[in-house]
N, C-alpha and C positions, 0 to 999 in steps of 0.2 A: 504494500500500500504506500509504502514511503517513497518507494519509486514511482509510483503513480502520480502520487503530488510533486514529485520534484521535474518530470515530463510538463503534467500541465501548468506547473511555476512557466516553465520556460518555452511551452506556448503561447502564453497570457504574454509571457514578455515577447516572443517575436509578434504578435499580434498587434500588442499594444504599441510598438515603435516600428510597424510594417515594415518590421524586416522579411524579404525573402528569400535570399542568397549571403555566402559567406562573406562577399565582398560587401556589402551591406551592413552584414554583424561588425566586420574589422572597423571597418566608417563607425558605427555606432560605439564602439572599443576605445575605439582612438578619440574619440569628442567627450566621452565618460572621463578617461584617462587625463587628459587636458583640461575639462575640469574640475577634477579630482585635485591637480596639481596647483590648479589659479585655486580652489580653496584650503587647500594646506596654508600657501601663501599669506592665503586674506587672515585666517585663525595665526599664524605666528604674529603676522602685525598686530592682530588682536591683544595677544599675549604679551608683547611687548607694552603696548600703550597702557592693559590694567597691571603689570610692571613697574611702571610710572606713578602708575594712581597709588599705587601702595608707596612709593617713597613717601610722593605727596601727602598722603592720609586725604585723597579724594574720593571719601565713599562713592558718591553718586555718580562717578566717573565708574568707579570698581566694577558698581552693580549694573551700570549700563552695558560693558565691558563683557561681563562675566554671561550675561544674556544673551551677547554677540557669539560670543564661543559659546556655547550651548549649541545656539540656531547653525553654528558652521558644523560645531561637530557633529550633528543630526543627521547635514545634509552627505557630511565626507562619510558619517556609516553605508547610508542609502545607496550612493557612488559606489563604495566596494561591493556593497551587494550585489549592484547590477555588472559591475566590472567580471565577479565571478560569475556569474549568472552568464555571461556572453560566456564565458571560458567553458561552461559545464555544456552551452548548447556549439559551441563547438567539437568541444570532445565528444556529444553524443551525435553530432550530423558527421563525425570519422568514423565513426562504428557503424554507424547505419550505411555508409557509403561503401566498406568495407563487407559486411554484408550483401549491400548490391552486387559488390564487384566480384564476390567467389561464392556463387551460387553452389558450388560442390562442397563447401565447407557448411552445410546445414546440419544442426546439429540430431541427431537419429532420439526419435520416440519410440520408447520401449513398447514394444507390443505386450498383452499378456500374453501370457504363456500358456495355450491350453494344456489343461489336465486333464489327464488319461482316467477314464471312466473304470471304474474297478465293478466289472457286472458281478463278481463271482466273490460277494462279504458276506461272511458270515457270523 
């Protein structure tokens, strides 16, 4: 079942950002990633400025500050998510491709095994 959710996570996600192809997903990788990176950026300036506020002893500066990193670190978890989430629907469109591509390599279902009728119990 937990693969079942983690297939349609990554539905919902090529769905929801129309991706159809891998060069698509890398485009939407590469735009996550980049800004993933500009808000790293903005949260250290963050951190830097309520840095300041604490030399200063400027609460209302701190608390404004401390809200700001909150909201960035929110959005940079969100980012990783989908950053891995493109990663996990790549790895699974290699497998499935790989599948396409050696149709001999299926993997064999056990048949039962008929059992031999014993007419003569006693």
């Amino acid at each position: 079942i937990a693969k079942l959710d983690r297939y349609i996570e990554q539905m919902d996600f090529l769905y929801k950002h129309q991706i159809e192809d891998t060069q698509s997903l890398q485009s939407k990788k590469d735009a996550l990633v980049s800004e993933l990176k500009r808000l790293i950026v903005e949260r250290r300036k963050l951190n830097t400025i309520k840095e300041r506020g604490e030399r200063h002893n400027n609460g209302p500066l701190i608390a404004q500050t401390k809200v700001e990193i909150s909201q960035v670190s929110r959005k940079i978890r969100e980012l990783r998510k989908e950053i891995a989430l493109c990663d996990a629907v790549a790895i699974s469109s290699e497998r499935v491709l790989e599948g396409v591509n050696a149709p001999d390599k299926k993997p064999e279902i056990e048949q039962p095994k008929p059992q031999a009728k014993n007419k003569h119990r006693t």
